[in-house]
PyMOL commands that place a pseudoatom at each C-alpha (Angstrom):
pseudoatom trace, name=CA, resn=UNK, resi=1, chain=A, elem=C, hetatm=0, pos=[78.180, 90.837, 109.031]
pseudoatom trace, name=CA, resn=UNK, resi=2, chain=A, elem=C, hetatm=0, pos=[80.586, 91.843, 112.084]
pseudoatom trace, name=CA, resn=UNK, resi=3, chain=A, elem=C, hetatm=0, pos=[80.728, 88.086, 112.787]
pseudoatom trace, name=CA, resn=UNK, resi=4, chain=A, elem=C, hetatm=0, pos=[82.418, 87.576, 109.050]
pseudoatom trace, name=CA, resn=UNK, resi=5, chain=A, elem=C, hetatm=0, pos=[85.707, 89.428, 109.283]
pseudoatom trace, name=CA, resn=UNK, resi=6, chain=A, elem=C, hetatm=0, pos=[86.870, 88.066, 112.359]
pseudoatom trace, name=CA, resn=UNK, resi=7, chain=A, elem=C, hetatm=0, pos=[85.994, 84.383, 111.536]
pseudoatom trace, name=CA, resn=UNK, resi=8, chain=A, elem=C, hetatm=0, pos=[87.889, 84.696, 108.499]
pseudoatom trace, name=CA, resn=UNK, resi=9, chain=A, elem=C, hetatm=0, pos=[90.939, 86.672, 110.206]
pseudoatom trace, name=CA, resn=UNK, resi=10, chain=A, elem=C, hetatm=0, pos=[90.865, 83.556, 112.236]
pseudoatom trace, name=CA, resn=UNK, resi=11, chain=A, elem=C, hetatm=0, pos=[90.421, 80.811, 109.584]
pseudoatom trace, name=CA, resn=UNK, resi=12, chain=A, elem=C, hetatm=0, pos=[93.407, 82.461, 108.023]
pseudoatom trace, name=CA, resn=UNK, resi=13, chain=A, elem=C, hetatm=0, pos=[95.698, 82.337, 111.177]
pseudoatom trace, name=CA, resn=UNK, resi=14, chain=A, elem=C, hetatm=0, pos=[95.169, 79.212, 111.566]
pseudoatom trace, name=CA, resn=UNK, resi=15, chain=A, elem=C, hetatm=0, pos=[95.726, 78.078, 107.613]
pseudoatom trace, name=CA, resn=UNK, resi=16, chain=A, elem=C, hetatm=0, pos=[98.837, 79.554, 107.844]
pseudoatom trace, name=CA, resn=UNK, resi=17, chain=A, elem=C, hetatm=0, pos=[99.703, 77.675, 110.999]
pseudoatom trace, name=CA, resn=UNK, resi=18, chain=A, elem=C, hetatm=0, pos=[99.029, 74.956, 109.188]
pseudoatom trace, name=CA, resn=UNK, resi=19, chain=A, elem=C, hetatm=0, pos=[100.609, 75.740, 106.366]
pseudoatom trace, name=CA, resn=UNK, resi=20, chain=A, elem=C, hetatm=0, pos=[103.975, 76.657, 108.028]
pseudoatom trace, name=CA, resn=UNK, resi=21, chain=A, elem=C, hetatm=0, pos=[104.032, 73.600, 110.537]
pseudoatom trace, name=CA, resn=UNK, resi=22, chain=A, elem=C, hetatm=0, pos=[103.113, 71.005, 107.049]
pseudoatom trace, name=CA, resn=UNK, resi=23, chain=A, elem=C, hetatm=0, pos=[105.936, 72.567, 105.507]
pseudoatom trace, name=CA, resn=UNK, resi=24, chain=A, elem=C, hetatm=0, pos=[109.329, 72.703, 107.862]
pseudoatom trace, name=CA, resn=UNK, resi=25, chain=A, elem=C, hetatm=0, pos=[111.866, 71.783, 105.303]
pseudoatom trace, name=CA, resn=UNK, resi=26, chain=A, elem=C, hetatm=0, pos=[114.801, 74.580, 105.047]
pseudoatom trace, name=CA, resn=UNK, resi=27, chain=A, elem=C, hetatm=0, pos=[115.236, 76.782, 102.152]
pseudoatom trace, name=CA, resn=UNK, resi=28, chain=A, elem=C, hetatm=0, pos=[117.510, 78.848, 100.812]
pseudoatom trace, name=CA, resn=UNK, resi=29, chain=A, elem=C, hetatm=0, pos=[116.889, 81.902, 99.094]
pseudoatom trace, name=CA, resn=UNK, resi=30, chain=A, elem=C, hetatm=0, pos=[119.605, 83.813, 97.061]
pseudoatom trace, name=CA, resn=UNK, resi=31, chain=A, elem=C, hetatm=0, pos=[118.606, 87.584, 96.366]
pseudoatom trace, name=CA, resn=UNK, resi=32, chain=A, elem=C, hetatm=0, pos=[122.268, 88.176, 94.804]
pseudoatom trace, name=CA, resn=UNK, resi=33, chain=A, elem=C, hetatm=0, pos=[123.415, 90.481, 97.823]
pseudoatom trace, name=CA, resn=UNK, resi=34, chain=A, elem=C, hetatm=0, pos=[121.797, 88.525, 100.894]
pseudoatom trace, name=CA, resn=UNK, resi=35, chain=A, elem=C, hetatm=0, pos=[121.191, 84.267, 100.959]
pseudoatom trace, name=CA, resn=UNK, resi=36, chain=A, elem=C, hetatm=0, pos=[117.943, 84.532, 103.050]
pseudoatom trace, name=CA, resn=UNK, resi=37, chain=A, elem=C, hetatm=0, pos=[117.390, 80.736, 105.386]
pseudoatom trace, name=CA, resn=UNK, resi=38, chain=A, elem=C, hetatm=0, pos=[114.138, 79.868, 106.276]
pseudoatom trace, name=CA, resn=UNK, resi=39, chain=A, elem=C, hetatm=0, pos=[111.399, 76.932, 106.420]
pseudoatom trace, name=CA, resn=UNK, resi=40, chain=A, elem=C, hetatm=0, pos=[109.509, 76.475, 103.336]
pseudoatom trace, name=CA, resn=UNK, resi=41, chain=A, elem=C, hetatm=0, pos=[105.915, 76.873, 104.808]
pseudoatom trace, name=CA, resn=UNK, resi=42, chain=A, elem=C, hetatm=0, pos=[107.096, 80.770, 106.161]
pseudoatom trace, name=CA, resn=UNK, resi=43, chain=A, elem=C, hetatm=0, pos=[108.768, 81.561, 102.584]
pseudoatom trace, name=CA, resn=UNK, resi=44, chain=A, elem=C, hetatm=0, pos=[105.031, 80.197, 100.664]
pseudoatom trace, name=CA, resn=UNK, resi=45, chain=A, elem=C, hetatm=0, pos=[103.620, 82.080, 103.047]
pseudoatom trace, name=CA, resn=UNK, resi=46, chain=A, elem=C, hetatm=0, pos=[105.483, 85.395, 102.584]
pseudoatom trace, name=CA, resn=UNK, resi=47, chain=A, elem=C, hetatm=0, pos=[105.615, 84.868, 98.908]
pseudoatom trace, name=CA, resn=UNK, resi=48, chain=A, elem=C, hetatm=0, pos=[101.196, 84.724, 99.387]
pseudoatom trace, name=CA, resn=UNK, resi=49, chain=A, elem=C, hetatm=0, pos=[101.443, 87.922, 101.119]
pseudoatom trace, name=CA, resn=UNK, resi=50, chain=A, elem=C, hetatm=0, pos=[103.620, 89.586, 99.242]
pseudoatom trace, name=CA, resn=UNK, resi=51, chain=A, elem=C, hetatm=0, pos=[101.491, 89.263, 96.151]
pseudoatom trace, name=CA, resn=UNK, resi=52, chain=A, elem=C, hetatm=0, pos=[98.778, 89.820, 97.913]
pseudoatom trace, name=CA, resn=UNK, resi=53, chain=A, elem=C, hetatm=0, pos=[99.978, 93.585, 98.984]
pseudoatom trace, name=CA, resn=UNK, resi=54, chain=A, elem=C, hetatm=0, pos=[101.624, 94.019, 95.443]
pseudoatom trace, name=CA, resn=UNK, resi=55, chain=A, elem=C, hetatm=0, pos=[98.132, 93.114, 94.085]
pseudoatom trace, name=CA, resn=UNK, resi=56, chain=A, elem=C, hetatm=0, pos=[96.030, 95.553, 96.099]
pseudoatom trace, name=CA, resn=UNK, resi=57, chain=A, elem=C, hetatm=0, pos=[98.821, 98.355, 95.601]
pseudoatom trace, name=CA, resn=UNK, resi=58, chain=A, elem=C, hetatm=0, pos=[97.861, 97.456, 92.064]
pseudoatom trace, name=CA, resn=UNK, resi=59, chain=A, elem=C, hetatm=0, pos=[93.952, 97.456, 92.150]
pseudoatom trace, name=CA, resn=UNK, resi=60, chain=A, elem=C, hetatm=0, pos=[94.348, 101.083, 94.195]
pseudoatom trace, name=CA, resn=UNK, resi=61, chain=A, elem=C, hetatm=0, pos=[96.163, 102.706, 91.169]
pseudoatom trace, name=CA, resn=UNK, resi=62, chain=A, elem=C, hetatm=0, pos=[94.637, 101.475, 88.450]
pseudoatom trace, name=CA, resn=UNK, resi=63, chain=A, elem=C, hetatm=0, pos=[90.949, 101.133, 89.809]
pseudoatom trace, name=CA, resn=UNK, resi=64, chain=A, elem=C, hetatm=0, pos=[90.282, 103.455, 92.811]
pseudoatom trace, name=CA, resn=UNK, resi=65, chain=A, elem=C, hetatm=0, pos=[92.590, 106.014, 92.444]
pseudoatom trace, name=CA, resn=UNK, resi=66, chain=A, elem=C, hetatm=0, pos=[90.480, 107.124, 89.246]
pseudoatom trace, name=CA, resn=UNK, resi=67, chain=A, elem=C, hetatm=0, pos=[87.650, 106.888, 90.833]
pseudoatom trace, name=CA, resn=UNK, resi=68, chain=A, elem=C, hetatm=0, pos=[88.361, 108.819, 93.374]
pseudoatom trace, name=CA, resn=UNK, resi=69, chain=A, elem=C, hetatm=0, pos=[89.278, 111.494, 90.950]
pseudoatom trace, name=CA, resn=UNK, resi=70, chain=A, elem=C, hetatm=0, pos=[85.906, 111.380, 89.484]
pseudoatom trace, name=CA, resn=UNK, resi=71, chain=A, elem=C, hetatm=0, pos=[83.935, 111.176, 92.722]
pseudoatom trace, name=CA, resn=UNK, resi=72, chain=A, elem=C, hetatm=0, pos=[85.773, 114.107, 93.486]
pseudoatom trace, name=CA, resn=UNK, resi=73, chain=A, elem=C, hetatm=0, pos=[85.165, 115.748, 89.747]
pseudoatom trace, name=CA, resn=UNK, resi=74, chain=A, elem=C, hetatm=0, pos=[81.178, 115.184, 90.355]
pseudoatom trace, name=CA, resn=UNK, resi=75, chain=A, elem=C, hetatm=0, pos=[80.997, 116.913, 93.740]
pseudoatom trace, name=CA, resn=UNK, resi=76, chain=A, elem=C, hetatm=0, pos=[82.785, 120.074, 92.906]
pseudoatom trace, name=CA, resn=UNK, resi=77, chain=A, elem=C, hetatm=0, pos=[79.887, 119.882, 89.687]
pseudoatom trace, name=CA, resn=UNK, resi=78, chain=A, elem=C, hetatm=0, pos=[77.309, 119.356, 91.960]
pseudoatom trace, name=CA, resn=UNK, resi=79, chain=A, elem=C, hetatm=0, pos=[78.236, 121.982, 94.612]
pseudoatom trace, name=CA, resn=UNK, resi=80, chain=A, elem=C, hetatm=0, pos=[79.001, 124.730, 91.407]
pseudoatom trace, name=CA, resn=UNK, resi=81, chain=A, elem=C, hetatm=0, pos=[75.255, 123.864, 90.063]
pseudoatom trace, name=CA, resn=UNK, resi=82, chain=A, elem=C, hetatm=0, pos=[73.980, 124.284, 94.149]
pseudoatom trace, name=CA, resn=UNK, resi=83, chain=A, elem=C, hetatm=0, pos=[75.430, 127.912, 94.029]
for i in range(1, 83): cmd.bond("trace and resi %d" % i, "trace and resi %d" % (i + 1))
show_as sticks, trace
zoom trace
């Protein structure tokens, strides 16, 4: 199992590598206040990662963040009935 995160860490790298190097053409990206110039393969891959963070920001909120609150709910319980 410690083998598995690492491998993956690594199959990722190198995917991106890929990725990035398959993809060189320029782009240019026009936010309204900035024109951002870069290679197509880095803006695919930022544009992955991006949703990839706004995704998990998501999944805490709605998901763990509420059951946190409950863990939390059930512990205070238990130690009151303990007393």
């Amino acid at each position: 199992m410690r083998l598995i995160r690492p491998v993956a860490a690594i199959a990722c790298l190198m995917l991106g590598a890929v990725v990035g190097v398959l993809n060189p053409q320029p782009v240019s990206l026009d936010l309204g206040f900035v024109v951002l110039r870069t290679s197509l393969g880095l803006s695919v891959l930022l544009a992955l990662l991006l949703g990839v963070v706004a995704g998990g920001a998501v999944l805490a909120v709605s998901l763990v963040a509420p059951l946190r609150k409950r863990l939390r709910a059930a512990e205070r319980a238990r130690g009151s009935l303990e007393s």
